[in-house]
N, C-alpha and C positions, 0 to 999 in steps of 0.2 A: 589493690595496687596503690590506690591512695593513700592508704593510711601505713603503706608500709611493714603490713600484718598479713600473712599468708593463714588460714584455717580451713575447716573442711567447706564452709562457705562458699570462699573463695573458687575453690576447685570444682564449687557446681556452677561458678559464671563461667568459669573457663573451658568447662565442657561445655557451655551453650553456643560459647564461640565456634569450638569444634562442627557443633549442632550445623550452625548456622554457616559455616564453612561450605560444608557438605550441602545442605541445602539450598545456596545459592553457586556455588560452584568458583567462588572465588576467596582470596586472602582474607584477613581479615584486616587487615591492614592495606593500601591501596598502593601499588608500587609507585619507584623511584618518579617514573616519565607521567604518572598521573596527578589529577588534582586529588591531594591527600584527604581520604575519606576513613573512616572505622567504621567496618561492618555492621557493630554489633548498634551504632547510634541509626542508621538506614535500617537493619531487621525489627528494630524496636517502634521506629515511625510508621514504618508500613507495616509493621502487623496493629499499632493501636489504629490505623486508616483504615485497614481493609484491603490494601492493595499487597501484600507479601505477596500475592500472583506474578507483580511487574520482576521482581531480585529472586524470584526462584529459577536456577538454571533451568532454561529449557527442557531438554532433554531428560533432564530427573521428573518435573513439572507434568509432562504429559505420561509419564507411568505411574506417577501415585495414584492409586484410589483416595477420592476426599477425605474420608472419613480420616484414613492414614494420615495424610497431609495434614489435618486439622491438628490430629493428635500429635502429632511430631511437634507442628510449629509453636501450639500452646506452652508444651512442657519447655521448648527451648526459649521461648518466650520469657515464661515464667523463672528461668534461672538467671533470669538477664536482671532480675530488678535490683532496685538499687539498694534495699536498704536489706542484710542479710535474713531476717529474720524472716523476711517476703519468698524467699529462694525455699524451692522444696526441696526432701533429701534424696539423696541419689535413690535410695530404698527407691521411693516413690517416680523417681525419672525413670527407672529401669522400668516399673509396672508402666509404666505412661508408655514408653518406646517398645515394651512386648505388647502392648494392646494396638500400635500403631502400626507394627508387626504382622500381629494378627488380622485387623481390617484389611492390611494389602494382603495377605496371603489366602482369604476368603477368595477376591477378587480373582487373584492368581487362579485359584482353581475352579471357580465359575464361569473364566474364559476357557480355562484348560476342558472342562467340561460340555459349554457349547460349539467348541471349531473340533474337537475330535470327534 
């Protein structure tokens, strides 16, 4: 957006926003009546802090299994950086989000498995 150059780069930060959309449960952009923030500068801080716990919605928050969580937030993490060559290819975001996939979906069925 900077430099005024759209590439396949680009369109893997722009699905991190998505990423990170979803995973905090808000804009990415901070509405009109708020104090203007971007998401994608707070997902970046707190996940290099350690605290992505605080900006993960709730409600999504407490049904991840960790493992998931981990892997979701890294790959979205990872498509946020700044310099493009840093950014992985989608090839590799999709293996990253089936495997983050699969950690919850173990989960899923290890619950499913002990309460029936």
């Amino acid at each position: 957006m900077e430099t005024n150059i759209l590439t396949k780069e680009s369109d893997v930060y722009s699905f991190a926003v998505v990423l990170f959309e979803v995973l905090c449960g808000r804009l990415c952009i901070g509405k009109p009546d708020e104090e203007p923030h971007l998401l994608t500068e707070i997902a970046k801080r707190s996940y290099e802090k350690g605290t992505l716990d605080d900006i993960i919605f709730n409600g999504l928050h407490q049904q991840m299994e960790p493992k998931s969580l981990k892997t979701f937030s890294s790959v979205a993490y990872r498509c946020l950086k700044r310099e493009r060559e840093e950014h992985p290819t989608m090839v590799q975001v999709f293996e990253e989000l089936e495997l983050a996939l699969e950690y919850q979906a173990s989960i899923a069925l290890l619950l499913l498995y002990l309460f029936s």
